[in-house]
C-alpha positions as CSV (number, residue, x, y, z in Angstrom):
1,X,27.2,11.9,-13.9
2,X,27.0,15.6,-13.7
3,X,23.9,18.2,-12.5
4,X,24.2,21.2,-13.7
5,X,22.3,23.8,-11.4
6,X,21.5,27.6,-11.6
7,X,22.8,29.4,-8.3
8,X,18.4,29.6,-7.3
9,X,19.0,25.6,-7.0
10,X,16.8,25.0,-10.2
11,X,18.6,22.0,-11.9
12,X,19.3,22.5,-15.7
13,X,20.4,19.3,-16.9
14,X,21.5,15.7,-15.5
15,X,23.8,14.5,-18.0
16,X,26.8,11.6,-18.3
17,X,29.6,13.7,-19.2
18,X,30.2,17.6,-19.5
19,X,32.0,19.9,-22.1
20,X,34.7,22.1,-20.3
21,X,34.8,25.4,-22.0
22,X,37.7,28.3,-21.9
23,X,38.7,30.6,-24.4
24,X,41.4,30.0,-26.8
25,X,43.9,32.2,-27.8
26,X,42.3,33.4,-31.0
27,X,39.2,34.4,-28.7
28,X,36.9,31.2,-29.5
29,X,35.7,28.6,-27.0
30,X,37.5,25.6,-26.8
31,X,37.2,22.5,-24.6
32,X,39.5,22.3,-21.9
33,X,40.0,19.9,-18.7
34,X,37.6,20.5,-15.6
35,X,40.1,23.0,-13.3
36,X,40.7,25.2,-16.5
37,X,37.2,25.7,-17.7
38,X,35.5,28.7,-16.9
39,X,32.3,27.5,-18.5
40,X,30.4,24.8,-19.9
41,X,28.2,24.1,-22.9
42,X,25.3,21.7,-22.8
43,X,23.1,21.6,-25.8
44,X,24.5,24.0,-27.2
45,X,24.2,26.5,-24.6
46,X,26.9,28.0,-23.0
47,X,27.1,28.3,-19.2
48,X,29.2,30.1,-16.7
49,X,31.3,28.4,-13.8
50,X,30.4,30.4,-10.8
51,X,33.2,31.9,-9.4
52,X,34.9,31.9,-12.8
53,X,35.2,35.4,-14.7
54,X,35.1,35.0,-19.3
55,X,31.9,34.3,-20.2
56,X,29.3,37.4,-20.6
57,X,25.9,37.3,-20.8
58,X,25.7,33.5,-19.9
59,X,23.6,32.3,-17.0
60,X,26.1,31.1,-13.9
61,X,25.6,27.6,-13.0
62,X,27.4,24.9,-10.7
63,X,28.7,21.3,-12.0
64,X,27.8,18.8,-9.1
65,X,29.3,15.1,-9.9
66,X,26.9,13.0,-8.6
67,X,26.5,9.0,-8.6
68,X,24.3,7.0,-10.1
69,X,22.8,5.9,-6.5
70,X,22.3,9.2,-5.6
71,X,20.2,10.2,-8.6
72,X,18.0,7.2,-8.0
73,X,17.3,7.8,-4.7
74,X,16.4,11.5,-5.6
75,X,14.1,10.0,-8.5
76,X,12.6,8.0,-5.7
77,X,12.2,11.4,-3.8
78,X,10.5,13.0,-6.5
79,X,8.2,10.0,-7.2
80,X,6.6,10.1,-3.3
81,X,6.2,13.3,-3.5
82,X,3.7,12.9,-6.3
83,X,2.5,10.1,-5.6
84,X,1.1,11.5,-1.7
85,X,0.3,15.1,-4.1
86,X,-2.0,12.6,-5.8
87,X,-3.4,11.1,-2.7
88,X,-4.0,14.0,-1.0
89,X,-6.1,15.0,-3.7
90,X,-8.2,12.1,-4.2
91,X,-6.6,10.8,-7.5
92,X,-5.7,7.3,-5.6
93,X,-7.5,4.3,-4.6
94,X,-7.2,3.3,-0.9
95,X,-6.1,0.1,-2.2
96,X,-3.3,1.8,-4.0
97,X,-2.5,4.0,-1.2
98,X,-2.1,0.9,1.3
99,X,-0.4,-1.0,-0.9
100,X,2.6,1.7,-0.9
101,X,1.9,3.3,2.5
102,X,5.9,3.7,2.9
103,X,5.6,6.7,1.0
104,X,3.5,9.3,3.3
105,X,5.5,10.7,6.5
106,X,5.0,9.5,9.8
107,X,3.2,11.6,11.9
108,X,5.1,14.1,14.6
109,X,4.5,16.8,16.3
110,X,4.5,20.1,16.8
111,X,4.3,20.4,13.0
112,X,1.4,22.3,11.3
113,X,-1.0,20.1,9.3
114,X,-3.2,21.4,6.5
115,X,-6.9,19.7,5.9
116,X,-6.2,17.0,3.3
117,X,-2.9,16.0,4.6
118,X,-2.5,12.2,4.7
119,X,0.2,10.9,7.9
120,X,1.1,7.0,8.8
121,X,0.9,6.9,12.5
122,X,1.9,3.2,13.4
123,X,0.7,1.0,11.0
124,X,-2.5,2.7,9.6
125,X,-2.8,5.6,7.5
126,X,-4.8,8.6,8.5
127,X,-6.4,11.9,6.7
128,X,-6.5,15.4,8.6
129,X,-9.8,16.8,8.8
130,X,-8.9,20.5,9.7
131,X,-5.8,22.2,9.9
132,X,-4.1,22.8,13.2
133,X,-0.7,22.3,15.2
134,X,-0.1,18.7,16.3
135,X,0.6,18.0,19.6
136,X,2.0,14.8,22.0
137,X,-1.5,14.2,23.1
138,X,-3.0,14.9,19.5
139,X,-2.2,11.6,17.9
140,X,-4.0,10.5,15.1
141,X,-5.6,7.2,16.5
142,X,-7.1,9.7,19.3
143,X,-7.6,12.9,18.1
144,X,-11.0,11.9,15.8
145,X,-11.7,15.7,15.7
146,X,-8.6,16.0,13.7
147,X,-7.7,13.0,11.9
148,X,-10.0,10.3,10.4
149,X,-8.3,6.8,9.4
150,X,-8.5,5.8,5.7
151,X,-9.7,2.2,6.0
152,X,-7.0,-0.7,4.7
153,X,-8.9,-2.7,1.9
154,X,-7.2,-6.0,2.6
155,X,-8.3,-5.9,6.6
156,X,-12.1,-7.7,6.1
157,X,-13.0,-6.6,9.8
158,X,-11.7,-3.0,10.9
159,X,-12.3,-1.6,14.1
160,X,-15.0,0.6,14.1
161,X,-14.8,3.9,15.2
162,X,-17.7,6.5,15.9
163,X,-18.3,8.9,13.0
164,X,-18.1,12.4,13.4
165,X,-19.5,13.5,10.2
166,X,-20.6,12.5,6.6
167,X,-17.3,11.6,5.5
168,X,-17.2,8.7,7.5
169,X,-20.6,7.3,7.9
170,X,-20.7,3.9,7.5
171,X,-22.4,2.4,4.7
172,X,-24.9,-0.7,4.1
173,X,-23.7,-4.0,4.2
174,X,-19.8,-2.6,6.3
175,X,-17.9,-4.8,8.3
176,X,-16.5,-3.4,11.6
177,X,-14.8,-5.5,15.0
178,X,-16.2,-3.9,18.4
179,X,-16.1,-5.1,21.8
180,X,-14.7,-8.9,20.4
181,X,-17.2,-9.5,18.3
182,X,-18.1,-8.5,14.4
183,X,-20.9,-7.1,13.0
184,X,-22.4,-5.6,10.0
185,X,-24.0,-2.5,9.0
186,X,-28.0,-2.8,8.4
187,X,-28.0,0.9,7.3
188,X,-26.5,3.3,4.9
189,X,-25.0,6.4,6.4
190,X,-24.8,4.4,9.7
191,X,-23.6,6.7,12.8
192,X,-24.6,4.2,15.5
193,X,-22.5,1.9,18.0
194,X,-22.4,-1.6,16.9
195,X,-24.8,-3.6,20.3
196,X,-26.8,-0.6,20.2
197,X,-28.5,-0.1,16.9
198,X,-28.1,-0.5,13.3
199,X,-25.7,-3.8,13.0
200,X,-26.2,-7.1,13.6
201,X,-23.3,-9.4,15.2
202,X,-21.7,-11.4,12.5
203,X,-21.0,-15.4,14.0
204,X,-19.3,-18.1,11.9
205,X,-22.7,-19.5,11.5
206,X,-23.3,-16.6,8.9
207,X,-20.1,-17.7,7.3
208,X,-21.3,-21.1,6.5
209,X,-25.1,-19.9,4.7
């Protein structure tokens, strides 16, 4: 497979085979092998090699062989890319979003984060509340200031964590883990600590009414 690329990197075309162009001897373009061409058409458009001098007027482009693999693997690329664009902005699920967390970058530092950003730091995937520069001690799991986690759907009992905000109140009727034990939320917008007010402690009894 061929990509045919303008010199600015945009890519033109990703096609199976290319047309070779020279000129002929009675001035017309003719198809010629790959180390005589000084062009190339592709739909109908003509194309010039760069480097190569014949063709004026025509937009200088590079021919790149690539393999299948390769082309794949950038379509993968391109694919994670939208897909954490679409995250990012609130067009997925957090179901959706755990189910492929593979595709968001782990977090690092010093790299500067933007509001919105979403980061997987060990196994858990969090959102950045304001933008700043990481750093070693900022980690996601600590820095609550700067980073909230998005809860995992398919884990029943999370461990709770204190809000800092209306974004991640908890609401009626959540389940947390604190301290060993599990509770669940009596209020909507709950900001309190689970053994202090606002939950009550969850027992296998419970389980069984």
């Amino acid at each position: 497979m061929y990509r045919i690329i303008k010199t600015d990197g945009t890519e033109i075309a990703l096609v199976d085979s290319v047309r070779f162009i020279a000129v002929g001897a009675n001035g017309s373009y003719v198809e010629v092998k790959e180390q005589d061409a000084i062009g190339v058409s592709i739909k109908g458009t003509l194309y010039a090699l760069l480097g190569k001098a014949g063709l004026q007027d025509a937009e200088t482009v590079i021919v790149a062989k690539t393999s299948t693999a390769e082309v794949i693997t950038s379509q993968r690329v391109i694919a994670e890319i939208v897909f954490v664009k679409l995250a990012e902005t609130g067009e997925l699920d957090v179901a959706t979003m755990a189910e492929h967390s593979d595709a968001f970058l782990p977090w690092m530092y010093p790299v500067a984060y933007v509001e919105g950003n979403i980061r997987r730091y060990g196994d858990k995937l969090y959102r950045c509340l304001q933008s700043h520069a990481s750093q070693a001690a900022w980690t996601p799991d600590a820095a609550s200031s700067l980073w909230v986690q998005i809860p995992d759907p398919s884990e029943e009992w999370p461990e709770w964590s204190q809000p800092l905000g209306a974004h991640d109140v908890y609401d009626l009727g959540a389940k947390v883990s604190h301290n060993s034990k599990k509770w669940v939320s009596d209020y909507a917008a709950n900001v309190w600590e689970p053994g202090v007010f606002g939950w009550s402690e969850y027992t296998e009894s419970d389980a069984e009414q």
